[in-house]
PASEBA-1860 file (N, C-alpha, C; in nm, 3 decimals):
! residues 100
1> XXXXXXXX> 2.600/5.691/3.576/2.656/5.597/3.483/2.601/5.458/3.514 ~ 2.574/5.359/3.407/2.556/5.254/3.454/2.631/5.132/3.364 ~ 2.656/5.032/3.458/2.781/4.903/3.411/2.684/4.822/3.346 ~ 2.738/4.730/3.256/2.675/4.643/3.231/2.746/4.499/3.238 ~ 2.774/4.433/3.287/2.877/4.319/3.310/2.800/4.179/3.339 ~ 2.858/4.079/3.250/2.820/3.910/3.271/2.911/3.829/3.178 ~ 2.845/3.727/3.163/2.836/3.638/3.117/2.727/3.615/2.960 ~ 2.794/3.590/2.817/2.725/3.546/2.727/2.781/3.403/2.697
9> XXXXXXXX> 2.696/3.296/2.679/2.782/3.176/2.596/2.676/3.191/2.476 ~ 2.773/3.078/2.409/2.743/3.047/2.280/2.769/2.903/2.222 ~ 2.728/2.836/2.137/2.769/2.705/2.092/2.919/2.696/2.076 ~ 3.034/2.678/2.072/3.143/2.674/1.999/3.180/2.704/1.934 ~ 3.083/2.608/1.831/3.111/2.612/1.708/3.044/2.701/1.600 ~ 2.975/2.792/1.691/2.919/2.951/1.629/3.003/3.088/1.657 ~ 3.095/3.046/1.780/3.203/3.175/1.823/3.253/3.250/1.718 ~ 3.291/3.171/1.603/3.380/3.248/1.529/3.292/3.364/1.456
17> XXXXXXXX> 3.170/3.304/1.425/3.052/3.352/1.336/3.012/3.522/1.431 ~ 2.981/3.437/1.569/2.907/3.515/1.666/3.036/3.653/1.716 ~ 3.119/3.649/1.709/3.232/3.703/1.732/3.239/3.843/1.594 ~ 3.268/3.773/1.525/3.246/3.837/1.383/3.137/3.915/1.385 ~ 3.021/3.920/1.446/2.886/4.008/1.388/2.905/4.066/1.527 ~ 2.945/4.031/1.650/2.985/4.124/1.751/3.031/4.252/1.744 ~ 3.154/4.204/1.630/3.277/4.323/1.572/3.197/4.469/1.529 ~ 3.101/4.403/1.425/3.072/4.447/1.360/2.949/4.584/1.414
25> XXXXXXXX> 2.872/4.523/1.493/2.783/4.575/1.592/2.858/4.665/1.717 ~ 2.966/4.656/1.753/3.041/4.707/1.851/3.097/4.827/1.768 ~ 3.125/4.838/1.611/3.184/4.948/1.580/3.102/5.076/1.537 ~ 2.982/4.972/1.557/2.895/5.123/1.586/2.848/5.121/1.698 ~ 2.861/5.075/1.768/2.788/5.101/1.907/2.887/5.207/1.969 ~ 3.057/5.153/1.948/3.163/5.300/2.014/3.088/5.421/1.969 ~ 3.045/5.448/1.828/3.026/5.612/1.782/2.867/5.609/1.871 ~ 2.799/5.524/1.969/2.662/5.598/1.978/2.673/5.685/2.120
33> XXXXXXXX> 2.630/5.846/2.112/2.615/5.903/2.250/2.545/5.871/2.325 ~ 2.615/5.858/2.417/2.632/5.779/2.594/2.693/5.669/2.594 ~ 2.824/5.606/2.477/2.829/5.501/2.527/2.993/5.581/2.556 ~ 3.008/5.483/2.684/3.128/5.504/2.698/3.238/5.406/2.679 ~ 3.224/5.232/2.706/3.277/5.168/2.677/3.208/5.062/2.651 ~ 3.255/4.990/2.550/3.149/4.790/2.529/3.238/4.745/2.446 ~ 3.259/4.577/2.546/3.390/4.525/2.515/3.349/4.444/2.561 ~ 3.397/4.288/2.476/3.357/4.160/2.475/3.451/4.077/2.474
41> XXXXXXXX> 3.498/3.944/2.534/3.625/3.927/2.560/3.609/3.778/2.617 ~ 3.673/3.677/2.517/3.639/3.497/2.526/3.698/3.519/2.623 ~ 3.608/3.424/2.724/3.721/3.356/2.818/3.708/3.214/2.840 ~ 3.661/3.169/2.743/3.679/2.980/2.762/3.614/2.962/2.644 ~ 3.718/2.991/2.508/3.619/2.947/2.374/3.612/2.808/2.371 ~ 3.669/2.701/2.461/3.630/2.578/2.441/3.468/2.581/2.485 ~ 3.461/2.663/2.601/3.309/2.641/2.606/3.223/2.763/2.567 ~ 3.276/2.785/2.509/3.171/2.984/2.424/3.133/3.076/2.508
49> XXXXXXXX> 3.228/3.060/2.666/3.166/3.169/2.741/3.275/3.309/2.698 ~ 3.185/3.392/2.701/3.236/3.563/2.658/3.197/3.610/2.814 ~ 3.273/3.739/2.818/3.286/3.820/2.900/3.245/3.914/2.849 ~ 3.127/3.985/2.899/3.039/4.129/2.831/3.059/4.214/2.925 ~ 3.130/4.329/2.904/3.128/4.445/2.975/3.089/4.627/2.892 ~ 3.011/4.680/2.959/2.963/4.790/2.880/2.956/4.951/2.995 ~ 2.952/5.035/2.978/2.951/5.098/3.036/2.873/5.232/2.968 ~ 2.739/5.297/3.009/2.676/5.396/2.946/2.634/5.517/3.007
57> XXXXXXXX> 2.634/5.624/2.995/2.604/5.771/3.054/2.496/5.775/3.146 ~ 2.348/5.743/3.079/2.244/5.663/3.145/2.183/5.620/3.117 ~ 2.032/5.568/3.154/1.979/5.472/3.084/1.892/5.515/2.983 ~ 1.851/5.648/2.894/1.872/5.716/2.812/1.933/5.623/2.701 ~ 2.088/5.663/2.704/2.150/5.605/2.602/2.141/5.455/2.613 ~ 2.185/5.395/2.700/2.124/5.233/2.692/2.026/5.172/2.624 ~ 1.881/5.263/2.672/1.775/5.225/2.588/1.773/5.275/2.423 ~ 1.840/5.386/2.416/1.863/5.369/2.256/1.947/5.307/2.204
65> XXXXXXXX> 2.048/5.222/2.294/2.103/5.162/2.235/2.037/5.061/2.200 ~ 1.954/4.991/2.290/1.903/4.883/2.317/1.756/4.890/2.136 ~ 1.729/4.955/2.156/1.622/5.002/2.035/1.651/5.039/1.916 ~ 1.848/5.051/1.920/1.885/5.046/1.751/1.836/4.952/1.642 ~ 1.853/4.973/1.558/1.782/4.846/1.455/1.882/4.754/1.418 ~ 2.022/4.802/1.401/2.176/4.674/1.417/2.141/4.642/1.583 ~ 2.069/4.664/1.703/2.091/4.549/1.825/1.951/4.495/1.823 ~ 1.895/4.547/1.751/1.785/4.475/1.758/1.784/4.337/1.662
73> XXXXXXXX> 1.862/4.403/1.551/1.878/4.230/1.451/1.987/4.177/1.491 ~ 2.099/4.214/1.582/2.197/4.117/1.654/2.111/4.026/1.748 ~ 2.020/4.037/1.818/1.924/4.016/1.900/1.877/3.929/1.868 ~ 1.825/3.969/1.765/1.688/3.822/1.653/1.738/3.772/1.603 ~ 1.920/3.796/1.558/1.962/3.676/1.517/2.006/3.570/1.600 ~ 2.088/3.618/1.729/2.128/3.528/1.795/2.063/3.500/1.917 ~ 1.937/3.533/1.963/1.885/3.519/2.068/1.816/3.369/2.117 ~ 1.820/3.252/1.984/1.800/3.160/2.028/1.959/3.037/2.056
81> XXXXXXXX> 2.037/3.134/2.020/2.166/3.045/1.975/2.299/3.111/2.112 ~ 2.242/3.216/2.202/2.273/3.230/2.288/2.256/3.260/2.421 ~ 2.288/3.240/2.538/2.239/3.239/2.717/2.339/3.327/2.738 ~ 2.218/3.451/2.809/2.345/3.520/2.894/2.285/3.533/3.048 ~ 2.427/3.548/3.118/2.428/3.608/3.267/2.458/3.749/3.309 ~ 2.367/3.864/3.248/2.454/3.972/3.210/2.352/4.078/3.279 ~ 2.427/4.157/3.411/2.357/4.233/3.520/2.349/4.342/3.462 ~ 2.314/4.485/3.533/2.302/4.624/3.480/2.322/4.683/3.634
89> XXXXXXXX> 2.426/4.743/3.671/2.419/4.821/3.780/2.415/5.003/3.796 ~ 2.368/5.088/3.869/2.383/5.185/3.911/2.518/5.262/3.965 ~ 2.615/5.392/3.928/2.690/5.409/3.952/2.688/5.531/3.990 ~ 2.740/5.554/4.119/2.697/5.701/4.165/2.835/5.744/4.255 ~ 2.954/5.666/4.257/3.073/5.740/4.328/3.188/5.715/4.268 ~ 3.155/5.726/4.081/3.283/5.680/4.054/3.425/5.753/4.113 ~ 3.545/5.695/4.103/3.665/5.739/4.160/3.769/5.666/4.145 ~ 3.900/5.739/4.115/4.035/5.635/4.094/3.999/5.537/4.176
97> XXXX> 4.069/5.425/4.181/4.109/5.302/4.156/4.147/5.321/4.302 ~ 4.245/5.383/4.361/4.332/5.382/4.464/4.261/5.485/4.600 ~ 4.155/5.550/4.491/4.101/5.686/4.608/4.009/5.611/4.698 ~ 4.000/5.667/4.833/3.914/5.564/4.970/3.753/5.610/4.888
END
């Protein structure tokens, strides 16, 4: 499995816009196989930083996600109008929460 977790900002005063075509792009991204979770989540709309978290089967599905033609024009639309801090890690022991 692999995480995908950071940091996206955005102008402000594009959040509402950028938010909106998020929605929209996220409700197909739930139906694509391998994804398991992607979820986006303001945490300082005074300053447009989002919280990006994703989670995918492997990098397989990632890269088709990544090569859809809705993330590819989410991409070209907002790729000059937004900065992200957003890692990709390797997951190899998932386990409850509480298990050693």
């Amino acid at each position: 499995m692999l995480i995908i977790i950071g940091y996206v900002h955005v102008d402000p005063s594009a959040l509402r816009q950028f938010m909106d075509d998020m929605k929209l792009l996220a409700n197909s991204v739930h139906r694509r196989g391998g994804n398991i979770s992607y979820n986006i989540a303001v945490e300082d709309r005074l300053a447009g930083k989002l919280l990006i978290s994703e989670r995918w089967k492997d990098q397989v599905a990632l890269c088709a996600h990544l090569e859809s033609a809705d993330t590819v024009a989410f991409i070209e639309r907002w790729q000059n109008s937004m900065k992200g801090e957003v890692l990709k890690y390797d997951v190899f022991n998932e386990r409850g929460l509480m298990a050693l």
